[in-house]
C-alpha positions in Angstrom: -111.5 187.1 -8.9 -110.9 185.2 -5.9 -113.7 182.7 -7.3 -111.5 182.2 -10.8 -108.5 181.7 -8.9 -110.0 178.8 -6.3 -111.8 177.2 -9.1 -108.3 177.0 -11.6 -106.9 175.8 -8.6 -109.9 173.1 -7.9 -109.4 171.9 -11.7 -105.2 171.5 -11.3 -105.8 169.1 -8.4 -108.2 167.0 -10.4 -105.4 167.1 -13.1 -102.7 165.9 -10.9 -105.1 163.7 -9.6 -106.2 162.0 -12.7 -102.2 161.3 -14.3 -101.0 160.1 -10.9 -104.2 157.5 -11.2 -103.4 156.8 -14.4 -99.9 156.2 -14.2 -101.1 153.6 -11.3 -103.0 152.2 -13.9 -100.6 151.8 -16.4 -97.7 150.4 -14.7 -100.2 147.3 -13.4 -101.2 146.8 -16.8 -98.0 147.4 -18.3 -95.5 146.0 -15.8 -91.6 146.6 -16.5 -89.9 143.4 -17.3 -86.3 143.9 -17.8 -84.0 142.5 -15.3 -81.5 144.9 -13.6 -78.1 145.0 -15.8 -75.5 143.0 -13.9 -72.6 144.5 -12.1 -69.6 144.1 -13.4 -66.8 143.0 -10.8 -63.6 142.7 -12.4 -61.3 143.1 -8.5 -61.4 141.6 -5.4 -61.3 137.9 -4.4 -60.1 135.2 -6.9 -61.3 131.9 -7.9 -59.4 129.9 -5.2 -58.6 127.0 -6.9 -57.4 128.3 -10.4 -55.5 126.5 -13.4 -55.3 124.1 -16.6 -56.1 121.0 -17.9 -53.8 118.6 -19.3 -54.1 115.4 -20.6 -52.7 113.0 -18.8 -50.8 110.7 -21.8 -51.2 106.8 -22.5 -47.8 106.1 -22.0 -44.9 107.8 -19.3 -42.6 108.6 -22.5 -45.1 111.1 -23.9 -44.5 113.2 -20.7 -42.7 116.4 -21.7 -40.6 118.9 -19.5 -43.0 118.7 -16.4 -40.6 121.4 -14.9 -42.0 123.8 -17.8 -45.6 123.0 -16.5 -45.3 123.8 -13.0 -43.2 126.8 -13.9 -45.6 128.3 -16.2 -48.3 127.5 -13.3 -46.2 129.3 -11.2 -46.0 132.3 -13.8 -49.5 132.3 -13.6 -50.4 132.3 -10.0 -52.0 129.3 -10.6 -53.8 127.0 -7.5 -54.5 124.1 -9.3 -53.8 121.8 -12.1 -56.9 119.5 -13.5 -55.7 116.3 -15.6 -57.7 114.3 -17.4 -58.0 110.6 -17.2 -56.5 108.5 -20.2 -59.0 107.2 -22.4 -57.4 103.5 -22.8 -57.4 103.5 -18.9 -54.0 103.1 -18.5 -52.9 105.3 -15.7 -49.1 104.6 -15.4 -48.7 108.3 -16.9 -51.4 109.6 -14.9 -49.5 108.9 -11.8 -46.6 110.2 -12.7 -47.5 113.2 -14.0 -48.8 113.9 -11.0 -45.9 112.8 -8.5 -43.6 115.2 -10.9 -45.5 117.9 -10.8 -45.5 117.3 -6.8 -42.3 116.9 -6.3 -41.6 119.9 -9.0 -43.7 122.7 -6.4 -41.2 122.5 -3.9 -43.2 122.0 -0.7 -45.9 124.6 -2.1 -49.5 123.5 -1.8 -50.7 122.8 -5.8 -54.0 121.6 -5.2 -55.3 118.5 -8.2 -58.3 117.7 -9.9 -58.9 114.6 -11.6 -61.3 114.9 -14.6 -62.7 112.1 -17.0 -61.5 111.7 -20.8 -61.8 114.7 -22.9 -64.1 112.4 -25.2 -66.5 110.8 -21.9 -67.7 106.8 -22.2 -70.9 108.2 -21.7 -72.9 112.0 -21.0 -75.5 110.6 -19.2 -73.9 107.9 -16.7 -70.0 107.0 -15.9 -68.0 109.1 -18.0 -64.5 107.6 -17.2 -63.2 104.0 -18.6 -62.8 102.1 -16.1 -65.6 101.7 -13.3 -66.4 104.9 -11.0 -65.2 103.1 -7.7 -62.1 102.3 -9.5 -61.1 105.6 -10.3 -62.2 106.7 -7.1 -59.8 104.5 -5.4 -57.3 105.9 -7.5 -57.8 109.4 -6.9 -57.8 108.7 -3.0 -54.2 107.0 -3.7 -52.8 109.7 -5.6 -54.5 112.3 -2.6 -56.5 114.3 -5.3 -58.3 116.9 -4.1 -61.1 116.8 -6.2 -62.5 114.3 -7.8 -65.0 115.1 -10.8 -67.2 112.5 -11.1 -69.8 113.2 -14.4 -69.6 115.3 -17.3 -73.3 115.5 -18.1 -74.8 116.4 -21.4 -78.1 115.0 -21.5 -80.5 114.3 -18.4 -79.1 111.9 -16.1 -80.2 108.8 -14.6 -80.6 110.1 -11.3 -80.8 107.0 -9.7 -77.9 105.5 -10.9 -76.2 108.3 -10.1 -77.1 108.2 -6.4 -76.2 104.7 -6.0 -73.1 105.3 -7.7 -71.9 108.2 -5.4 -73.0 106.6 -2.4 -69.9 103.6 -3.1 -67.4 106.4 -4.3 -68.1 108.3 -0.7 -66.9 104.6 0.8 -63.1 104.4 -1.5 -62.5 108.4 -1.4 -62.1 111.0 1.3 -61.9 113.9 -1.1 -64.5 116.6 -2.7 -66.4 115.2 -4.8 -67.9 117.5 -8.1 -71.0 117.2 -10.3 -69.8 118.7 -13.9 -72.7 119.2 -16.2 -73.8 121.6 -19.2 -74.7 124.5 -17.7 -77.7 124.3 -19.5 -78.8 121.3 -17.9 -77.9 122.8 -13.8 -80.8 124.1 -12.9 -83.2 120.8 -13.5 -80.1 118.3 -12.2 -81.5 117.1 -8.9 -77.7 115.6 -7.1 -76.8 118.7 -5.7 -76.9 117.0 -2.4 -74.5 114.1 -3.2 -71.5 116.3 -3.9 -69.9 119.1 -2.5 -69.5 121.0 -5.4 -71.0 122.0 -8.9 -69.3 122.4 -12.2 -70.5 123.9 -15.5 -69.3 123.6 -19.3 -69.6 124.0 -22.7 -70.6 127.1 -24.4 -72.8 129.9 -22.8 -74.6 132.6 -24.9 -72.6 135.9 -24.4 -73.3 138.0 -26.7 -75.6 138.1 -30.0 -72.9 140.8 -31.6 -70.5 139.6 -34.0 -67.7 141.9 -33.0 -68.0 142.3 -29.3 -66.2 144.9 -27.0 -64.6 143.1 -23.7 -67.2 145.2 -22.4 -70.0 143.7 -24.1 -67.6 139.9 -23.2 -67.8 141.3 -19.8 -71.0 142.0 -19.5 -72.5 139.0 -21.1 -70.3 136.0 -18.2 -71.7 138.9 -15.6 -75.1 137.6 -16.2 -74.5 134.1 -16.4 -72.3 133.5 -13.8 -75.1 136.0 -11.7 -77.5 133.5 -12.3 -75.2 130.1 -11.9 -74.2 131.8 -8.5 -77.7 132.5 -7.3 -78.6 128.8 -8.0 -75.7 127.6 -6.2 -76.3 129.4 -3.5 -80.1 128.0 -3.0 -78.3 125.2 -3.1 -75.6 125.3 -0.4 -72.9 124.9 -3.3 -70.2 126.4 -4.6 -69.1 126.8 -8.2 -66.9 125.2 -10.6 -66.0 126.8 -14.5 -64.3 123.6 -16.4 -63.7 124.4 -20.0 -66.1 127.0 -20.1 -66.4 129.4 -23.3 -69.1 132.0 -25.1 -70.8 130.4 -27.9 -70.1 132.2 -31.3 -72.0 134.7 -32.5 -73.7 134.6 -36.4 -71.5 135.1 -38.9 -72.5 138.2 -40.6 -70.4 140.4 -43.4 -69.2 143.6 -42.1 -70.0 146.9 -43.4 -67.0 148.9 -45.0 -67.6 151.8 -42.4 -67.0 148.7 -39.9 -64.3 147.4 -41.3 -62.7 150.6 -41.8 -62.9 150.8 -38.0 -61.5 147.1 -37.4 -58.5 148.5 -39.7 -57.9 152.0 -37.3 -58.6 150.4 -33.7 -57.3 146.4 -34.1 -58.2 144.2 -31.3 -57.4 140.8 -30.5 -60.8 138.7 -30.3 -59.0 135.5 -28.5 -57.0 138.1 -25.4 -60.5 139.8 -25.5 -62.7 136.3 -24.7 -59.4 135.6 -22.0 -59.4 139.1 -20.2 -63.6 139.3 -19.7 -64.3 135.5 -18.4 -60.9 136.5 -15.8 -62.5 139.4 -14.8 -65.9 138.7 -14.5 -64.8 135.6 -12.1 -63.0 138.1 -9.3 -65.2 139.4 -6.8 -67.5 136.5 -6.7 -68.5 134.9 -3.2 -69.7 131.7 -5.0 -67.2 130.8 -8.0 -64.5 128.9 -6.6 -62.7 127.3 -9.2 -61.7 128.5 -12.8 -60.4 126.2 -15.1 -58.8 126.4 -19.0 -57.8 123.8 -21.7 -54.0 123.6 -22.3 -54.8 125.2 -26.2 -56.2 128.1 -26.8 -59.8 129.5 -27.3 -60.4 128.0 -30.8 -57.4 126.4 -31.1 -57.1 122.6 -31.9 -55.7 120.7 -29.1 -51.9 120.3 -29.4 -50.1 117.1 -29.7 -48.8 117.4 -26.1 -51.3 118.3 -24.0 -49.4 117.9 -21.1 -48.2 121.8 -21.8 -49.9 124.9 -21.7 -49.9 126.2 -25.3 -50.4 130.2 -25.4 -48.7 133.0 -26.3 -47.2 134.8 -23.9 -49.3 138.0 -23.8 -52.1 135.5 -23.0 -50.1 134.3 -20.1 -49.2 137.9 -19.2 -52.8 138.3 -18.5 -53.1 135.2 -16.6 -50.5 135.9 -14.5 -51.5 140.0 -13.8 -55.4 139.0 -13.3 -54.2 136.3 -10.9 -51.6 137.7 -8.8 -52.1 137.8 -4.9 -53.6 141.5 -4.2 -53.2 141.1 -0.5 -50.5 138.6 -0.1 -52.4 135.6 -0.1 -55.5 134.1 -1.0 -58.8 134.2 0.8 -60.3 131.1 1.7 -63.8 130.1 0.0 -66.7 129.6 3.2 -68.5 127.5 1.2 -67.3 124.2 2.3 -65.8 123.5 5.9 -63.9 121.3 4.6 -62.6 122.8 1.6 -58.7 122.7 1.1 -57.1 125.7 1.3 -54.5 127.0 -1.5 -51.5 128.2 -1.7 -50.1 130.7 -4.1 -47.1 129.4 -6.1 -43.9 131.7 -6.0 -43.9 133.6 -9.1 
């Protein structure tokens, strides 16, 4: 009996023995390759530097109510207001856009960030136009904080650009920012020239037509993961300028999906809003955050000077962004870095 019993033993250890080998086996032959689901964040810290951006018009009549602006940023708990350069290169509207909407915050720090033309002189070198230096000299006049200096949408001439940035360092004192695709980030190679880097343009979210926020939410998670983790290899921090998911395919709904839409209606534009304003609290490395005037798939307005969108979108704005602890933590990314204040509501 004894004998049975040591021998049924005897073969249960080989057993155990043999799957545990093979399960060795298999996972070195088989490897697993998905990546760990990112974590959403959705609280905590703030984009520091956090606005618009306006056009800044050809001519000084064009500019509207500049009090409206700088109360809405205000609304908003906005940090920041970007403004484009004109395209003619007239910049007698530029200036005083910018000394109104000074003078309009009352002493309260608004922090400013000059961009090129929506419609760049060029994706590859100088995007502004009038010469680099030159708008550099004007940014250090007006005391811009920020001064974005490409808007890259094919490889650059890396060269040129070093050169280039070398003689803006000599005419401006402020932070300088590389703005590219975000497609092209990871193979741009003058990380070192500037003190901080933007991305743009459209970023694959989500392959689903009709996306939960959840599914919004998820998708900027795992690209602003992997932005982050190559700015921080880096040394960098990191600007969103104009940043939106790239459609899904259009498909044709099914009528038990439809039926659905009909009983739970959501609002596709607030949804796009609330995830990219979530998913950018609670990073360490995302430091500015920055929308168009118009809305997400809206046609720019005529006056791009204001911010045009409906006031639930604002409402989100303004409850995303408000101070959690009074005021707002300051970035550690650059020594250097101006500090913001938040605007009374």
């Amino acid at each position: 009996m004894m004998k049975h019993i040591r021998t049924a033993l005897f073969l249960l250890a080989c057993l155990a023995v043999g799957v545990g080998i093979g399960k060795v086996i298999q996972y070195f032959r088989h490897p697993k390759t998905e990546e760990t689901p990112a974590v959403l964040t959705g609280a905590g810290r703030r984009p520091p530097f956090r606005g618009f951006i306006v056009d800044a018009p050809s001519n000084p009549s064009e500019i509207p109510d500049v009090s409206a602006l700088v109360a809405t940023l205000a609304h908003c708990h906005a940090t920041a207001l970007a403004v484009r350069y004109p395209r003619d290169g007239n910049t007698d509207a530029l200036v005083q856009l910018i000394t109104q909407c000074r003078s309009f915050h009352e002493g309260k720090k608004l922090s400013f960030i000059l961009l090129p033309p929506a419609v760049p002189e060029s994706s590859t070198r100088n995007p502004y136009p009038v010469p680099l230096a030159q708008a550099a000299k004007l940014a250090q006049q007006l005391q811009i904080d920020f001064l974005v200096v490409s808007w890259l949408s094919a490889d650059p001439d890396e060269d040129w650009w070093v050169k280039q940035l070398v003689a803006v360092r000599t005419v401006y004192e402020g932070h300088l920012i590389l703005a590219a695709d975000q497609k092209l980030l990871p193979d741009i190679e003058l990380w070192d020239s500037v003190d901080y880097v933007a991305a743009f343009g459209q970023f694959p979210i989500t392959t689903k037509t009709e996306p939960t926020v959840h599914d919004l939410r998820a998708g900027w998670a795992s690209n602003l993961d992997s932005l982050e983790s190559l700015a921080r290899r880096r040394g960098k921090a990191l600007f969103l300028l104009d940043a939106v998911a790239a459609p899904a395919a259009a498909h044709t709904s099914s009528p038990h999906q439809s039926a659905n839409k009909k009983k739970n209606p959501t609002d596709p534009v607030l949804d796009q809003y609330q995830a990219l304003l979530l998913e950018t609290k609670g990073r360490a490395n995302t430091d500015g955050l920055f929308f168009p005037a118009a809305e997400f798939g809206q046609a720019p307005a005529p006056s791009s000077t204001t911010i045009h969108h409906r006031p639930e979108i604002l409402a989100l704005f303004a409850s995303t962004w408000a101070s959690e602890s009074g005021s707002d933590p300051v970035s550690t990314s650059s020594s250097s870095e101006p500090t913001p204040e938040e605007p009374e509501p």
